[in-house]
N, C-alpha and C positions, 0 to 999 in steps of 0.2 A: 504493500500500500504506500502512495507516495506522502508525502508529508503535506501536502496543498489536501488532500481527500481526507486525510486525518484529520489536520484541523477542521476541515466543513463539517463533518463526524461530529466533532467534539465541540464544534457551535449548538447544534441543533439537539445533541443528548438532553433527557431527561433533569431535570433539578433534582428528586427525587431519585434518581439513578446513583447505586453506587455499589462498588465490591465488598466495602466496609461493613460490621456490623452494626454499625449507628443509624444505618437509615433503615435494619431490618423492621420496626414498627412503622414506619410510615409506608415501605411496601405492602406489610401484614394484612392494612386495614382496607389499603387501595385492591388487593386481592382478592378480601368482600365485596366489592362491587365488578368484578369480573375482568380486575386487570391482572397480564400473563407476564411470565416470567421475560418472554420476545418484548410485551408492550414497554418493562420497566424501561430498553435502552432508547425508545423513542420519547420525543417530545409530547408534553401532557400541555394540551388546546382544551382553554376553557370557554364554553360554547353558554354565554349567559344571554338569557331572553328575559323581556317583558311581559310573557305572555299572560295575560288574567282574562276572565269573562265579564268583566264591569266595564269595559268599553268595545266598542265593534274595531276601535284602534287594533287592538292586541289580541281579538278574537282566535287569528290564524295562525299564533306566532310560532306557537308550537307545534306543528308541523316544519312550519320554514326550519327551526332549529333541529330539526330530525336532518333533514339536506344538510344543514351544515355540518354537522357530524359526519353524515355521510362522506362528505367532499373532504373532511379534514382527515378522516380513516382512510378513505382511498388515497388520499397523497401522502401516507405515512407517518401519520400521526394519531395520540389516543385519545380523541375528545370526550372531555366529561361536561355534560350540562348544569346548569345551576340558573334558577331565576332569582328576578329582584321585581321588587312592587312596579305601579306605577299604577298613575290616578285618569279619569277622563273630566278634561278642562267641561267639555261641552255639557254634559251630565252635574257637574259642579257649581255652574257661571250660575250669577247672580244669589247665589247661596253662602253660608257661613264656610262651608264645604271649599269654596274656592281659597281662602286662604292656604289650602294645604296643597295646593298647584306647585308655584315657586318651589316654597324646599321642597318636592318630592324629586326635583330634578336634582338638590346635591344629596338626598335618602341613596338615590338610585346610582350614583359616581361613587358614593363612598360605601356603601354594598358590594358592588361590583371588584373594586379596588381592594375591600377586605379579602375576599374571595381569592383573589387571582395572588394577594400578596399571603395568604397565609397558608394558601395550599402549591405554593411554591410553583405556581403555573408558568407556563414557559411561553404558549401565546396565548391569544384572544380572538373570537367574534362574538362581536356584540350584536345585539338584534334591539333594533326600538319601532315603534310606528307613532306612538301618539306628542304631546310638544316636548311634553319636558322629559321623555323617552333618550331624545337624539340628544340634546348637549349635557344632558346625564352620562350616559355611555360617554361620548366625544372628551369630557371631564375625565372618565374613571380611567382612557386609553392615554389619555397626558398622566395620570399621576401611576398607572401601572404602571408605565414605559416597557412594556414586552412587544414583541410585534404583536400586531391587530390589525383589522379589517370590520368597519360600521356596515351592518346590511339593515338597511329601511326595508318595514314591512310593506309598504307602498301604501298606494293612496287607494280612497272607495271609489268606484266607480257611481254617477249621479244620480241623483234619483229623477222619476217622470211624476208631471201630475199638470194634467191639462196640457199635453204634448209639450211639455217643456221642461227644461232641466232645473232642478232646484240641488238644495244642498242645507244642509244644518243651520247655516245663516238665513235662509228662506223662510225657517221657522220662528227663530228670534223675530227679524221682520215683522214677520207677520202677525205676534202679538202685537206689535204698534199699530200697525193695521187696521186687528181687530177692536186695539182700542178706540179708533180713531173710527168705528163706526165703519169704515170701507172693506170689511168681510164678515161673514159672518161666522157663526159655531164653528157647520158644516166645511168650512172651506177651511177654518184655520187646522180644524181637525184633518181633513183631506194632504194636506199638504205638511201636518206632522208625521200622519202614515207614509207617505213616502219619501222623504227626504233621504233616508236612510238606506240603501235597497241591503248591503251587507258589510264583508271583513274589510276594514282598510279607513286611515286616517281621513279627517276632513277634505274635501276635494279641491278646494281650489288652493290660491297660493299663500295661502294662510301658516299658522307657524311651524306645523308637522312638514309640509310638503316644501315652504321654507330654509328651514333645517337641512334636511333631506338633502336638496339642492347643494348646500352651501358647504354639507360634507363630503360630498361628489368632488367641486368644485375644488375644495381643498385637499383632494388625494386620499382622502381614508376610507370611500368604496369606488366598487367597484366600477368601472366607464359604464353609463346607462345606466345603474340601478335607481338614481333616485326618482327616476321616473318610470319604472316597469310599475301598473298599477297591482293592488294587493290579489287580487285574485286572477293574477294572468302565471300562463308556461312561464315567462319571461324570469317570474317573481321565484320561483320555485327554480328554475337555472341558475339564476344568479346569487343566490341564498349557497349552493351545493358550489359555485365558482368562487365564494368567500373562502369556506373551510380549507379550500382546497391552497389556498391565496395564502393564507397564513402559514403556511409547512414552506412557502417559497420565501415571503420574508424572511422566516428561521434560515432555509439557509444561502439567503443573502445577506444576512445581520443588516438587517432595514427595521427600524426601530420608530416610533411615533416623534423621537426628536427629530429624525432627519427628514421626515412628512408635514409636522408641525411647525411652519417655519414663517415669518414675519411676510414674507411674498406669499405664502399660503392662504394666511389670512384675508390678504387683500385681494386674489382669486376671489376669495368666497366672499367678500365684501360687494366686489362687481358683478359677482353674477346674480345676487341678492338683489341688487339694484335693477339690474337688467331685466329680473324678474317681476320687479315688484312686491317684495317679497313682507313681512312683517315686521314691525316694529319690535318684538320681541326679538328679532336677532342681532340687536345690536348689545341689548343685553347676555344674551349667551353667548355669541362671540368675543366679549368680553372676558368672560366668565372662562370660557374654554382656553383662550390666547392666557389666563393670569395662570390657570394648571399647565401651559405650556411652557411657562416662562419666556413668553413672546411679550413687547411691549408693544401692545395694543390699546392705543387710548381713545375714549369718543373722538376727539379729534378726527382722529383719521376717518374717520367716517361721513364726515363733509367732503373731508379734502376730495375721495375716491366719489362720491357722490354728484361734485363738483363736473369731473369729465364722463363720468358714464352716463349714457340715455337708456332711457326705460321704454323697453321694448314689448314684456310681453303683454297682450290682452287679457289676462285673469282675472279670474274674481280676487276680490270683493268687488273691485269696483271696474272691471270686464268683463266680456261676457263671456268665457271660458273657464275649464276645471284644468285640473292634472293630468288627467287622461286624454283630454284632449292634445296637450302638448307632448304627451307618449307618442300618438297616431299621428305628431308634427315632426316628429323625429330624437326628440325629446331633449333632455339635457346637455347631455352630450353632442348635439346639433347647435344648440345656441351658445356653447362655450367655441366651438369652432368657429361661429360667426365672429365672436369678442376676439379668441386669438388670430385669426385669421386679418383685423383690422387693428392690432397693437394694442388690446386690453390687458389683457391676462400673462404674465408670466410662465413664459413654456417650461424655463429649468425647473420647476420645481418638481421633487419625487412625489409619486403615489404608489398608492396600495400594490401597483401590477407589478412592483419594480422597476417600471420606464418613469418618465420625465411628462408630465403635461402636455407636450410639444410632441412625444412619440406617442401617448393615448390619440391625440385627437388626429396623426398622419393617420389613424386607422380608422376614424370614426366616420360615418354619414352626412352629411351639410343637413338642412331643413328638407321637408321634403316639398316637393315642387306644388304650389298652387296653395299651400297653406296660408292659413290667416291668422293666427294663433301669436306669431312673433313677426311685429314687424320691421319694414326692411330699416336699415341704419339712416338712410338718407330721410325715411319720415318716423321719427320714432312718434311714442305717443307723448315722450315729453324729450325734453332735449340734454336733459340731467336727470339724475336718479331720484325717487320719489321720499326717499327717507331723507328725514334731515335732522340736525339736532338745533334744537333753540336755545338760546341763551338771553339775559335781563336779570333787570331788578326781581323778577319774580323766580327765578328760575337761575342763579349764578353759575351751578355745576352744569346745567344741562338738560333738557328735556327733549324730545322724542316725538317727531310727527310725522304721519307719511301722506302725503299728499298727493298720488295718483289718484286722477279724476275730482281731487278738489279744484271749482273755479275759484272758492274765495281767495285772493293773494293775502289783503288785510282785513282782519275785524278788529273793532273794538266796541267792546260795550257792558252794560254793568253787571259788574258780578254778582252772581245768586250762590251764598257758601253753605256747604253742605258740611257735618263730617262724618257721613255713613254715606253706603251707596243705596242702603234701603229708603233712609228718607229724600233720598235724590229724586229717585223711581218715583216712589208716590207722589211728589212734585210734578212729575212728569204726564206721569198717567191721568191727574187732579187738573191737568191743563193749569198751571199757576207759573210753569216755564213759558215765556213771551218769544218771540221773534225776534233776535238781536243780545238778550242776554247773553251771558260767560259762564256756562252752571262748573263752580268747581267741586271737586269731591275730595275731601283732603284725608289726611291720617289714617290711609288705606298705602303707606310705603310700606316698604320690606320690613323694616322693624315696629311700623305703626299700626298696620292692619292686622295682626301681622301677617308676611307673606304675599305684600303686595298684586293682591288680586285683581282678575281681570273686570274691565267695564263691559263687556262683550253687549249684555243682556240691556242694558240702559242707552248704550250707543245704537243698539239696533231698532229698540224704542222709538230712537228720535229719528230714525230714519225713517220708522214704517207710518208715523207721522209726520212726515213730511218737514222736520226741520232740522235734516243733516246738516246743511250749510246754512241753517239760517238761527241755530246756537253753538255756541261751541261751548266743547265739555273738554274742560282739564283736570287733569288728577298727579295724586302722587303712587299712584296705582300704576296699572298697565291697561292696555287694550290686547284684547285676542287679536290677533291674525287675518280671521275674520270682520273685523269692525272698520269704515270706512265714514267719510265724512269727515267734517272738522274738528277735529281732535288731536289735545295732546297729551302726551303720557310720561311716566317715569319723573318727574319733576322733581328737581333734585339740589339744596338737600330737601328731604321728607322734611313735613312737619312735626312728624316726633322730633326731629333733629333740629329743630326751632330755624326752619328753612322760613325766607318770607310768607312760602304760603301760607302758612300758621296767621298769617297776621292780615290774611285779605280782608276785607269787613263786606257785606251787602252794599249795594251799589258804589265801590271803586269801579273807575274803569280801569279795563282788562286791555289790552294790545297784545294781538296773534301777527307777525308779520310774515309771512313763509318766502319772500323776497329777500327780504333783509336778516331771516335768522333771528329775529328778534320776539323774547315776548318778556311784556314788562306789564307796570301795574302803576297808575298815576298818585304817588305818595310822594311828600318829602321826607329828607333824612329826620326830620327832627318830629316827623307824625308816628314814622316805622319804630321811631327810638322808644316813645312815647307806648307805642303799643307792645313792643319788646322787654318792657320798665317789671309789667308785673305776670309775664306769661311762665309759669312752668309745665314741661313737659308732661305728659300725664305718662301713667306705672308703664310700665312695659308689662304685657303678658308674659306669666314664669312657668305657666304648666304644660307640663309634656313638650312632644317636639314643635309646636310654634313657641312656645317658652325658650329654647334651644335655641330655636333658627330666633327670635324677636334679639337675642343677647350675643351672638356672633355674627349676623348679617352686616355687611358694607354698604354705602352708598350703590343706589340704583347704576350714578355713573359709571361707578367701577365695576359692574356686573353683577352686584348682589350675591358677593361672592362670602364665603364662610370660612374660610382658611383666610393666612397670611404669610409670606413669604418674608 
């Protein structure tokens, strides 16, 4: 044997492998579960899934994770499975319930991570479908550092109701709607039954499919998966093409430092943008880049937003899903566009072993006559639709996305909330006017806690008709799903005696989405004045929002739970 075959050998050997008698009890017990004296000298692949039956997200997952086993045994390796929780946002929204959204995304990175570091695991496939699924796993694959490969359960296919596509936001909608007198029982009922037809994440570009994209984009799955939907052949090859992916990592010693890399992130910045993709990913991007040990700051997130145009038609606010962009040519067809005109960074490694620049020599362009993503010379906007604000209201930064909003500036007076329950009832009560600012405040990561989404109250004001004609800010989030004028993540929180704390009922408000700006008409010496006698209220102490309320970070910095 030459000594180059040796060492690749002795890369890829088991952790748990050894001649010694020290490691005879950690064999003994691996034995119980049906590993052979052959498997000890191979590599032990931990194959952890999401899979539960409490969202149609993660319905399917455990089969996808049987392929991946599969794929990781046939290419000589012994995978053992293992799951981790996860929650469904959509099932949760506008409930008490949703504060447990946010940290279920670092529950599921530090599960993961306990796992793979305690059982001495030598690679990884991760499987996620629903939001806080994917920069959960994309977390636990930075702070593992083994090689790995993210495989998206994929997206739902849409539902029909009156020959036309809906989708889970159809329904939210459509309580404002029905509020609003313009549908009835029957109809808002009709179109809860079908929104849903089966296995697989929210369908449009909302934070799952999102996500998905921006992992692709960044080299940690597989070319084409973020877009194979969840119940297709596609999904189910490229699941069994992971497993198989990781035994090639091991032995190419390709490791998630050399995948996670400051250009990576900005791939996944741009094609996010190009997508149209959620406000939510700039928080887990964040989040992911700070387990990377990448310096990634909101910052960049203008800078990049600044030269890329936003190309695809999606929902929320187009008229296309996920699948649709599948049957367009899918992900890997619009990252080709980007590289192909000096977006994206072709050196940078992925999952496959090759470079960005050799995935995409092999990939399909769009397919001909498509409508889905359009051409660069008419985009739908001319820069990318996320942006971050800045002001007297907002110092660290807040978070708006702006595809399909006409409003450039509003201003007008604020209506302060601090629950999102008695927001709602505002809403519903008709006592919100046309032109007010409705804020919703001490719903941030340490104040709500768990900084929950508006999903359910932004949909409200759509399905009555005053998307653009209120605007709702929070120190919360918005789903994925939520479109109109809105903005999110406001930071710092007002637990964190941020100005929002101190908005009063009719200040005017200023949203400027030209200028980047949003601010609140006060002088220094009124803010001071009202700063004089404010203390923060308790933090919540029990169980895990008690946990996450007492180590969470600023929203800006991703709402992150560790510290480097």
């Amino acid at each position: 044997m030459s000594k180059e075959t040796n060492t690749k050998d002795l890369r890829i050997k088991s952790k748990v492998y050894s001649e010694g008698a020290i490691k005879a009890p950690n064999r003994a017990m691996l034995r119980a579960v049906g590993v052979t004296d052959e498997d000890f000298t191979k590599p032990m692949i931990g194959i952890a899934s999401t899979w539960a039956e409490v969202t149609p997200c993660n319905i399917h997952l455990n089969d996808l994770a049987a392929q991946a086993k599969k794929g990781a045994r046939e290419a000589g390796g012994v995978p053992l499975q293992f799951n981790t929780i996860t929650v469904s946002d959509g099932i949760s929204m506008g409930t008490e319930g949703m504060r447990y959204s946010l940290p279920s995304r670092d529950l599921i990175a530090d599960s993961i991570e306990t796992v793979v570091g305690a059982e001495n695991l030598d690679g990884l496939v991760a499987i996620g479908a629903c939001d806080k699924n994917i920069p959960g796993c994309a977390i636990a694959i930075a702070n593992a550092g083994v090689p790995a490969v993210f495989v998206y359960g994929g997206t739902i296919a849409p539902g029909r109701y009156k020959g036309k596509d809906i989708d889970l936001v159809s329904v939210f909608e459509g309580v404002g709607k029905h509020n609003n007198g313009d549908i009835d029982d029957e109809e808002l009922r009709g179109i809860e039954c079908s929104a849903c037809p089966g296995a697989g994440a929210c369908g449009g570009m909302y934070t799952a499919n999102t996500m998905a994209s921006a992992m692709e984009a960044m080299g940690l799955s597989l070319p084409g998966s973020s877009s194979n939907p969840a119940e297709s052949p596609e999904k189910v090859a490229d699941t069994k093409a992971a497993g198989e992916a990781v035994y090639k990592l091991l032995e190419k010693g390709i490791y998630p430092k050399d995948i996670m890399t400051k250009k990576a992130f900005e791939n996944a910045i741009t094609v996010v943008m190009a997508l149209g993709g959620s406000t939510n990913a700039i928080l887990h991007l964040l989040a992911i880049a700070h387990a990377a040990e990448v310096d990634l700051t909101i910052d960049d997130f203008n800078r990049i937003q600044e030269r890329v145009p936003h190309l695809a038609d999606l929902k929320p606010s187009g008229r296309f899903v996920m699948q649709d962009l599948h049957h367009a040519g899918g992900v890997q067809a619009v990252m080709k566009l980007l590289y192909d005109h000096g977006y994206l960074h072709g050196d940078c490694m992925t999952v496959t072993g090759k470079t960005i620049a050799e995935n995409l020599a092999e990939a399909n362009g769009l397919v001909e006559g498509q409508n889905v993503i359009m051409p660069l010379d008419k985009p739908k906007r001319e820069d990318g639709p996320l942006i971050v604000l800045k002001g007297n209201l907002s110092p660290s930064g807040a978070v708006a996305k702006v595809s399909g909003v006409k409003v450039k500036r509003h201003t007008g007076p604020a209506r302060v909330f601090d629950n999102e329950k008695d927001a709602t009832n505002a809403v519903l009560n008709n006592e919100i006017k046309e032109g007010d600012v409705l804020i919703i405040r001490y719903v941030g990561p340490k104040g709500g806690p768990g900084m929950p989404e508006m999903l359910s109250i932004s949909s409200i004001l759509v399905g009555k008709g005053l998307g653009e004609k209120v605007a709702l800010l929070t120190d919360g989030r918005f789903s994925g799903g939520t479109h109109g004028l809105v903005v999110g993540h406001i930071a710092p929180e007002a637990q964190d005696g941020g100005p929002i704390a101190f908005v009063k009922d009719g200040d005017l408000v200023t949203i400027d989405s030209d200028r980047k700006e949003i601010s609140f008409e006060i002088s220094e010496e009124q803010l001071e004045y009202r700063q004089k006698d404010w203390t923060a209220p308790p933090l919540y102490r029990k169980g895990i929002l008690g946990k996450y309320a007492h180590n969470v970070s600023c929203a800006s910095k991703g709402a992150i739970t560790d510290f480097l």
